[in-house]
C-alpha positions in Angstrom: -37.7 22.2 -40.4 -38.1 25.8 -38.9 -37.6 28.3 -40.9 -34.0 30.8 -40.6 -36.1 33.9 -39.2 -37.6 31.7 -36.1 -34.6 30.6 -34.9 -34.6 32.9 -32.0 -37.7 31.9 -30.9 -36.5 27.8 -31.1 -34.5 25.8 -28.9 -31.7 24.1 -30.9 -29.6 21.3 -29.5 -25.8 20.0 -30.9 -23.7 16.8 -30.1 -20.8 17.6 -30.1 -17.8 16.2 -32.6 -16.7 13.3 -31.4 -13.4 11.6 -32.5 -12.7 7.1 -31.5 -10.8 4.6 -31.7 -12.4 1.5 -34.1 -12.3 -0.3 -30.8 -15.0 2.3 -29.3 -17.2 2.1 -32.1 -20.0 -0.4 -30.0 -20.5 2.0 -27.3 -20.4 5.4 -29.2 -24.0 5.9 -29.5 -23.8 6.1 -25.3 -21.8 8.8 -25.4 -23.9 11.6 -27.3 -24.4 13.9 -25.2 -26.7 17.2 -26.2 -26.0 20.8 -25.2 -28.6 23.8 -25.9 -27.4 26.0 -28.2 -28.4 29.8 -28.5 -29.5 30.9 -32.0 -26.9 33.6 -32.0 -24.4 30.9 -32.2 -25.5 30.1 -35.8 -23.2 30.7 -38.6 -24.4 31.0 -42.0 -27.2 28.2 -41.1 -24.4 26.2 -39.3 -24.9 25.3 -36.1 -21.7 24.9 -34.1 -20.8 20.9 -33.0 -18.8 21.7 -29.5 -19.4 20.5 -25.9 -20.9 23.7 -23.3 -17.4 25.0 -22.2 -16.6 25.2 -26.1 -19.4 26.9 -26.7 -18.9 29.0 -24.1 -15.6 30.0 -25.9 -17.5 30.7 -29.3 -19.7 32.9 -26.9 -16.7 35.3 -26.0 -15.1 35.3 -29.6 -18.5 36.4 -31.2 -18.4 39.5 -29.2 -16.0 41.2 -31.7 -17.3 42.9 -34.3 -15.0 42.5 -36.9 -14.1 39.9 -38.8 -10.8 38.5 -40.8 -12.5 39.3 -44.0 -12.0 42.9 -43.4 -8.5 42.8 -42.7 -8.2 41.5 -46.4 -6.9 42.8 -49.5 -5.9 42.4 -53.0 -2.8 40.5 -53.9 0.1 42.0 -52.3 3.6 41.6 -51.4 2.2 40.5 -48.0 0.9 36.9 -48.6 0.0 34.2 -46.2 -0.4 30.4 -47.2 -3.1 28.4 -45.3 -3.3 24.8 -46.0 -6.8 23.8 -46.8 -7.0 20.2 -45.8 -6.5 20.0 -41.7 -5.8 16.9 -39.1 -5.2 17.8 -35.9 -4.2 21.1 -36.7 -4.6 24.3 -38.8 -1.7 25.4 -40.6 -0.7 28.6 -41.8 2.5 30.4 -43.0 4.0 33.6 -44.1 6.3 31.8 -46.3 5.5 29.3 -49.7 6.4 25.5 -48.4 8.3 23.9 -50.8 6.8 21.6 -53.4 7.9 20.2 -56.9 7.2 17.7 -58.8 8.6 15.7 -62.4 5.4 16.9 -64.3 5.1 20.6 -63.0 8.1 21.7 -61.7 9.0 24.0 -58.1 5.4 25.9 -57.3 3.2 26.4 -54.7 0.8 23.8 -54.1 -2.9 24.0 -55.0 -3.6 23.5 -51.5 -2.1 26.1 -50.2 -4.3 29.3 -50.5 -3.3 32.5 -50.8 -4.5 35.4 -48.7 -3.0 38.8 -48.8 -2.8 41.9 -46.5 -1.6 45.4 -46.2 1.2 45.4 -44.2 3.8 42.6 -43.2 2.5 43.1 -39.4 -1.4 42.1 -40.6 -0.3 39.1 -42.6 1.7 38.4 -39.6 -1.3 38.5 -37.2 -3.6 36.3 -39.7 -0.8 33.7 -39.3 -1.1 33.7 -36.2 -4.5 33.9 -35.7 -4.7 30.5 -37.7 -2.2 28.2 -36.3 -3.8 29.2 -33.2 -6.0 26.5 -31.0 -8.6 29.3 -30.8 -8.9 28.7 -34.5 -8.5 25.3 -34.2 -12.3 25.4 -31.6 -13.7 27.7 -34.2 -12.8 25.3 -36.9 -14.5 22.3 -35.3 -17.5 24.1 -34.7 -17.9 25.0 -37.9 -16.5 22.9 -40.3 -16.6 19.7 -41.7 -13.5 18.9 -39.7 -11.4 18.1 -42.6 -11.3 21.2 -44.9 -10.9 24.6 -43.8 -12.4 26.6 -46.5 -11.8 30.2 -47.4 -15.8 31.5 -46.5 -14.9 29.7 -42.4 -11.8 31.7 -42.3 -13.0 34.9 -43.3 -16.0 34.8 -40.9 -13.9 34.4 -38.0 -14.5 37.1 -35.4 -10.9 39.5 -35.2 -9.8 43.0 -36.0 -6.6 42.4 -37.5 -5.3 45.8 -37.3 -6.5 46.5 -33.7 -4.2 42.9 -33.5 -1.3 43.8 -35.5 -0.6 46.4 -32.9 0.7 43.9 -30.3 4.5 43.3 -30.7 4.3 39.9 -28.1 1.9 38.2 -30.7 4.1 39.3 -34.0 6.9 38.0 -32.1 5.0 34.4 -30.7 3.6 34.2 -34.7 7.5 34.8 -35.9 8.3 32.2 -33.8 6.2 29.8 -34.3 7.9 29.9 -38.8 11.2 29.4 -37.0 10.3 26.5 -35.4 8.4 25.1 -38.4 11.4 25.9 -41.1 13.3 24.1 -38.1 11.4 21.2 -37.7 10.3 20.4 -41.3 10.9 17.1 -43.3 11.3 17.2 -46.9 10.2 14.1 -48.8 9.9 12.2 -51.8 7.3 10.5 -53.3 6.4 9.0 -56.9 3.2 9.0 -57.9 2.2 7.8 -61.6 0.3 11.0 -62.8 2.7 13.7 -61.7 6.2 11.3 -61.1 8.2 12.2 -58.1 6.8 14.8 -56.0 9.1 16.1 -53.3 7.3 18.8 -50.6 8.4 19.7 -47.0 5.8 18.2 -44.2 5.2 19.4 -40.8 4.7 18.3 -37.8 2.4 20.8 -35.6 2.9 18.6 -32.7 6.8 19.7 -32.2 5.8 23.2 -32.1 3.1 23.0 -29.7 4.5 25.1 -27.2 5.3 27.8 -30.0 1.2 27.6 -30.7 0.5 27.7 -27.1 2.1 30.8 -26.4 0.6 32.7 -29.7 -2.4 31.4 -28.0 -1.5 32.6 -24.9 -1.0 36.3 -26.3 -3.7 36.3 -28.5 -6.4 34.5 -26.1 -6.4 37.7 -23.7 -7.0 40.2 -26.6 -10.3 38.1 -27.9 -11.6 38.8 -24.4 -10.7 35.5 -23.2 -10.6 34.1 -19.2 -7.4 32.3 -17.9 -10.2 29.3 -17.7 -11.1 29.7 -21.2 -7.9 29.9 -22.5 -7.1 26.9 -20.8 -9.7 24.8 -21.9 -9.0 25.8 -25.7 -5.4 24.9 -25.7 -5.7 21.4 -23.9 -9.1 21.2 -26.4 -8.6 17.5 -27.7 -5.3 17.3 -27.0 -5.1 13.2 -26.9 -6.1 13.3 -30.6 -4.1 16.3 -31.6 -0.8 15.1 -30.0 -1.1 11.4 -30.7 -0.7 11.4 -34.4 2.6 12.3 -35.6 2.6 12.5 -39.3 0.5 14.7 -42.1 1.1 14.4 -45.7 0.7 17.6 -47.2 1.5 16.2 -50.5 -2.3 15.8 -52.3 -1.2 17.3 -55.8 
């Protein structure tokens, strides 16, 4: 194992995340495929899992200095709510989704975590900012691709004030809650700890074209090309528009 300080004089090498279908399973070991990876591509000792156009993405998005963890601040009026366990998509709002159940009452659900901001325009960015596909690439790279911890989100590379400056990607992010408050379900479900549990569930896939066109606004200001910005919001798209439901109910 080399050690963290030589890593710019190594050559380092990821397989990209891979996602099948049980029938696949036999031939999957075929299908690694390696791609070099440049030591300034590390994060925290993690080394990111994306094919060489992905990378590529990670390349542009690195360029900023900033990072979400500076836009942060102590608990405001100006809260956002980002789900911690993810699918197919990262999800984010600027609202509390509803949850109760027999045992605790209406709150917010423990896996919604709470990140506050200044001003109403910041919290609106960081909303935006997560429900993105951008996101969605850095999460893959970076995560476990199931929980999108709190350390992942505040690394991500974005000046959130420089951000909360353009009115087009408010307005895409502001959209995007409309169609969610539009779109969610609200079920019912007893389970014997807690009794009946009732939450609203949504279903990133009906607002795709709501994400799409906060990505489309904010792909331009992270320095991205028409091709890159392409590739990220088609990024696994089979996978991420082929499964309809998510329970959000884990409480």
């Amino acid at each position: 194992m080399q050690e963290k300080g030589s890593y710019a004089e190594s050559k380092w090498f990821s397989s990209p995340f891979q996602r099948w279908a049980p029938e696949a399973r036999d031939d999957l070991f075929a299908q690694i495929e390696y791609v070099p990876v440049a030591a300034e591509r590390f994060r925290s000792g993690l080394v990111p899992k994306l094919p060489a156009p992905g990378l590529n993405v990670i390349s542009t998005l690195t360029e900023q200095q900033a990072l979400i963890a500076r836009g942060l601040v102590k608990q405001t009026l100006y809260t956002a709510y980002a789900h911690r366990i993810v699918a197919h998509y990262v999800k984010a709002f600027d609202f509390i989704p509803y949850f109760r159940s027999d045992r605790d009452g209406e709150k917010r659900s423990d896996d919604y975590k709470p990140f506050s901001f200044a001003t109403h325009r910041e919290l609106d960015v960081f909303v935006g900012i997560l429900n993105s596909s951008i996101f969605y690439l850095w999460f893959v790279a970076y995560s476990d691709v199931y929980h999108c911890g709190r350390e992942l989100i505040l690394d991500f590379p974005a000046d959130i004030a420089a951000l909360a400056r353009s009115e087009p990607f408010l307005e895409a992010t502001r959209n995007l809650m409309l169609a969610y408050a539009k779109t969610a379900v609200r079920r019912a479900v007893p389970y014997e700890k807690t009794g009946l549990v009732e939450y609203d569930e949504f279903y990133p896939q009906r607002v795709k074209a709501e994400i799409d066109r906060i990505d489309e606004q904010l792909g331009p200001m992270m320095g991205l090309s028409a091709e890159q910005l392409d590739y990220v919001i088609n990024y696994d798209i089979k996978y991420r528009m082929g499964q309809e439901a998510e329970v959000e109910a884990d409480d």
